[in-house]
C-alpha positions in Angstrom: 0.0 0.0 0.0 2.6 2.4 0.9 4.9 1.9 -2.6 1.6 2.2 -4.1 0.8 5.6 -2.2 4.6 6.3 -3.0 4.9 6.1 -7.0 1.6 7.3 -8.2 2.6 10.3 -5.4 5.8 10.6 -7.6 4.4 10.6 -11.2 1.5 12.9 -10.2 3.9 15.7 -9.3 6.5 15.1 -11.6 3.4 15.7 -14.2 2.2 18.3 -12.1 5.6 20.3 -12.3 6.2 20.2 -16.2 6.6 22.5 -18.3 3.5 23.1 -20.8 6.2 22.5 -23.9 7.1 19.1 -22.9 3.4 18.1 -23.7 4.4 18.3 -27.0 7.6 15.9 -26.6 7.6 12.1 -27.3 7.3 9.7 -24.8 8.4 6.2 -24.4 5.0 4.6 -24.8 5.6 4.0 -28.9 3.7 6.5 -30.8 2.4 8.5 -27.9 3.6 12.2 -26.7 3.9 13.5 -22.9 0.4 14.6 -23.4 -1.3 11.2 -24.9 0.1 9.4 -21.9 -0.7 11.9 -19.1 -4.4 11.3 -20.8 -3.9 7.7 -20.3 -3.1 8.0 -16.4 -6.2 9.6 -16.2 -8.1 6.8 -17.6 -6.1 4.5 -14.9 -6.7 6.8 -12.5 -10.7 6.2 -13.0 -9.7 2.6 -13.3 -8.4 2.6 -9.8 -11.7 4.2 -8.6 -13.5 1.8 -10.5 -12.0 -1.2 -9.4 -12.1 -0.5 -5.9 -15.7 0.2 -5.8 -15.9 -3.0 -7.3 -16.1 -5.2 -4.3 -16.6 -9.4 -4.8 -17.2 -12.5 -3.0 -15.4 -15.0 -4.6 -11.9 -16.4 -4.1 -8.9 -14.7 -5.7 -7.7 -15.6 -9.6 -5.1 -13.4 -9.5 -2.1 -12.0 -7.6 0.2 -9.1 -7.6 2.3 -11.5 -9.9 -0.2 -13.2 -11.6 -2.5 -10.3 -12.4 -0.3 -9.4 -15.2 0.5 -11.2 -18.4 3.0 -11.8 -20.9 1.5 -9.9 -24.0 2.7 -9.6 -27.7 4.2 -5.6 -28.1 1.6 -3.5 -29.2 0.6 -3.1 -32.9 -0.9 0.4 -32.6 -4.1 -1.3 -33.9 -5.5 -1.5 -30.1 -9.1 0.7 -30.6 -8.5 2.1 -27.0 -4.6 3.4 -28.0 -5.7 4.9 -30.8 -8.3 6.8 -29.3 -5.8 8.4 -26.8 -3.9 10.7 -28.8 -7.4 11.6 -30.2 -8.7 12.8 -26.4 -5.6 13.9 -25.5 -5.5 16.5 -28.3 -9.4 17.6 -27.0 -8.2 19.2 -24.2 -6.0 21.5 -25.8 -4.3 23.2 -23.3 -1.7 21.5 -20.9 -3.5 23.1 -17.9 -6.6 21.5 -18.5 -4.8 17.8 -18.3 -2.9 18.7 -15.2 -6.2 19.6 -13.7 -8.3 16.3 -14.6 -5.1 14.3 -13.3 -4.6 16.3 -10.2 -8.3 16.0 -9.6 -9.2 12.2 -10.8 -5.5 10.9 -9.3 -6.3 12.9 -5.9 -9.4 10.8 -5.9 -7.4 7.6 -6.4 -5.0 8.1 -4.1 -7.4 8.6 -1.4 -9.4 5.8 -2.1 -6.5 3.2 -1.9 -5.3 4.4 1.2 -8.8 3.8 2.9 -9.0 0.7 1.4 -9.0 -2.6 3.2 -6.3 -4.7 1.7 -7.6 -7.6 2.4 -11.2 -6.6 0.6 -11.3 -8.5 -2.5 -12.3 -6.7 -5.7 -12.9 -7.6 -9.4 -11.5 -5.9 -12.6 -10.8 -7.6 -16.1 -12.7 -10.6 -15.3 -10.6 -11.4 -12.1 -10.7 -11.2 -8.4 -7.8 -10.3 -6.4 -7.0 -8.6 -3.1 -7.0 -5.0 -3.1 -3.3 -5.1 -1.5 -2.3 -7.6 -4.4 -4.5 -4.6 -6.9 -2.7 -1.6 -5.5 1.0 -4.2 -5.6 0.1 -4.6 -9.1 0.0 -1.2 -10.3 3.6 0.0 -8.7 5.2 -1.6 -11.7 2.5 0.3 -14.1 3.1 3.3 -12.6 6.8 3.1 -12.0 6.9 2.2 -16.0 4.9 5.0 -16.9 7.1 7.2 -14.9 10.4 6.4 -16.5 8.0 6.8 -19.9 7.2 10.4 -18.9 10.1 11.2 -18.6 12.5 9.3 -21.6 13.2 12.6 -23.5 12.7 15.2 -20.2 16.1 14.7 -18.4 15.3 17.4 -16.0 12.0 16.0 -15.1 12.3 13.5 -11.2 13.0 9.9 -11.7 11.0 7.1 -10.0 11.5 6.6 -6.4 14.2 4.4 -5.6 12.0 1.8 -3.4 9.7 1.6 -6.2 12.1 1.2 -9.1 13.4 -1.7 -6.8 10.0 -3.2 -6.0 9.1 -3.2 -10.2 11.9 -4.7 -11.0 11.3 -7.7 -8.7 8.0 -7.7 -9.8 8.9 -8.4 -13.1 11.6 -10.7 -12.4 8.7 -12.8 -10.7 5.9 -12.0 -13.8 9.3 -13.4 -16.6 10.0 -15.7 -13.8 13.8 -14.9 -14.1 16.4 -12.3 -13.1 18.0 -9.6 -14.3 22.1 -9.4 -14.3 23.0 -7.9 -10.8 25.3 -5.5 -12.2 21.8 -3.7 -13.6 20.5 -0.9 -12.1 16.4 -1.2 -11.0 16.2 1.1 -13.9 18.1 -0.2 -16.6 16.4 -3.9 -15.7 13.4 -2.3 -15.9 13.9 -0.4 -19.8 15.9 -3.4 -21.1 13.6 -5.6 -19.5 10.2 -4.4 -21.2 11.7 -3.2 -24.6 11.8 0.4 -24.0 15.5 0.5 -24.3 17.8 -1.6 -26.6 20.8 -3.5 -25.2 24.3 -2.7 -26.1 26.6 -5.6 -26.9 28.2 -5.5 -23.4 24.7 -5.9 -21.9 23.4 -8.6 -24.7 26.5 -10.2 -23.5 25.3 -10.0 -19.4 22.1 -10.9 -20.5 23.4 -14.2 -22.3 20.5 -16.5 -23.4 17.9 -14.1 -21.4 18.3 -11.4 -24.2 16.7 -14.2 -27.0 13.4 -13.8 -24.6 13.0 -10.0 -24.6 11.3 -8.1 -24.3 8.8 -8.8 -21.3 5.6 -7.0 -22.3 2.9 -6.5 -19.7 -0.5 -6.8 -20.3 
């Protein structure tokens, strides 16, 4: 609950605290700029709400691990991603995105930290825990963070703890580890195909760089 609490803390101000040009700069969510993704949070954001007001009373499917699969990369055909840059571009100014995140993400946040942990909720035709739900979504918001901020190298970096706490996660979801000599952050990237190896890492990686890239879906 508390990395939970911690990242989404973290990417709502470092969204909160950009500059209105870097809207217009590309992000590492293929074919999407600052702006299309800072739309998409807000769409998670309701998700969050959503979910947790989505209470059940059957056993858990799913885990923190479990809840996410391994998915093909995305074609760009997706209805849903194709419609983001679309809304996105609605609100026209910067200001007005900041706003609905600040306001929907608020919302979220406050929600998960009254939430029972143990209260088990259902979203995309599972049930899970609400601890294991809010565990789940440190790695999406960790990965969206280093996203925001691929091409903004002034722009706040992930937490530490929560960089640390992804990157086990997805060592658990691939079911294998990452060379120790990689940082949370480089594990992370090379990990999910948002960077490319260089030979020296390709070499670290050894048969593991055959199987990348992890995408989560």
């Amino acid at each position: 609950m508390d990395l939970f609490s911690r990242s989404w803390a973290a990417l709502l101000t470092a969204v909160a605290e950009l500059p209105d040009e870097d809207f217009q700069q590309p992000s590492d969510c293929a074919g999407w700029l600052v702006r299309d993704l800072v739309c998409h949070l807000v769409i998670d954001a309701q998700d969050v709400l959503i979910t947790l007001a989505t209470p059940a009373d059957t056993e858990p499917t799913v885990d923190a691990v479990t809840y996410w699969k391994l998915v093909e990369p995305p074609t760009g055909e997706d209805p849903l991603d194709a419609l983001i840059p679309r809304l996105a571009a609605a609100y026209g100014e910067p200001r007005l995105l900041k706003f609905h995140l600040d306001d929907v993400g608020s919302a979220a946040a406050r929600a998960a930290r009254l939430a029972d942990p143990a209260l088990r909720v259902s979203t995309r035709d599972e049930v899970l825990t609400v601890g294991d739900y809010l565990s789940a979504y440190v790695v999406e918001w960790t990965l969206h963070h280093l996203d925001l901020i691929a091409q903004l190298p002034s722009a706040p970096e992930p937490p530490a703890a929560t960089l640390a706490a992804a990157r086990a996660s997805l060592e658990k979801i691939a079911g294998t580890s990452f060379p120790a000599s990689f940082s949370d952050q480089d594990a992370l990237l090379l990990g999910t195909g948002r960077r490319t190896p260089t030979d020296a890492e390709r070499t670290a990686l050894g048969d593991l760089a055959a199987r990348l890239p992890f995408v989560l879906g």
